[in-house]
C-alpha positions, -999 to +999 in steps of 0.1 A: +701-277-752+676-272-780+647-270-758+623-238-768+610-215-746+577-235-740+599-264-739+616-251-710+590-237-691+565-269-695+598-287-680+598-267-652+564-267-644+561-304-642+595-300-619+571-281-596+544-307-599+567-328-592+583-311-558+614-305-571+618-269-571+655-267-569+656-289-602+624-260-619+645-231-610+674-242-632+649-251-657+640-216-655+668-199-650+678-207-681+654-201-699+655-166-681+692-162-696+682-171-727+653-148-730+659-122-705+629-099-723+605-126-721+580-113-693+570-151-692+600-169-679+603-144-654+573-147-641+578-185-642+611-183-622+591-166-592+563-189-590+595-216-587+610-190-564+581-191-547+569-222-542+609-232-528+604-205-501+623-181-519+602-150-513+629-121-523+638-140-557+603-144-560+595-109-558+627-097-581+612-122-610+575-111-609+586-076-606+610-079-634+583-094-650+560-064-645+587-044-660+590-065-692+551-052-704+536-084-698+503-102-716+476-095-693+475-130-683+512-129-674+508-090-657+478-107-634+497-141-624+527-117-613+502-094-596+485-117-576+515-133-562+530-106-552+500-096-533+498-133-518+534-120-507+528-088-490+540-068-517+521-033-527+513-031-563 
């Protein structure tokens, strides 16, 4: 519960190492509700998304991402997986 952003996303991210994507989306979900303008956790949520087969969430979170005027590090992660996706930038 008093788990940072960075908390929360390095949580999830070892979730994914782990192969528990079901247990990183939570992770990331809620750090998506509790910083819905962080262009970060979105993008974080759809590589989760992603990596669970979850292509449509996927695509939501890294174009809400894109939306949020990412770092460039963050725009360029979302990018590219949305390209890996189909998606047209």
């Amino acid at each position: 519960e008093q788990a940072n952003v960075g908390q929360l996303n390095f949580l999830g991210y070892q979730l994914i190492g782990q192969g528990d994507f079901k247990k990183a989306i939570e992770f990331f979900l809620l750090n998506v509700k509790r910083n819905p303008k962080n262009a970060n956790v979105h993008d974080s949520l759809g590589e989760a998304y992603k990596a669970n087969g979850e292509n449509k969430l996927a695509i939501k979170s890294f174009q809400k991402a894109l939306s949020l005027n990412p770092t460039p590090n963050v725009k360029a992660n979302s990018i590219k997986n949305l390209k890996e996706m189909g998606e047209k930038i």
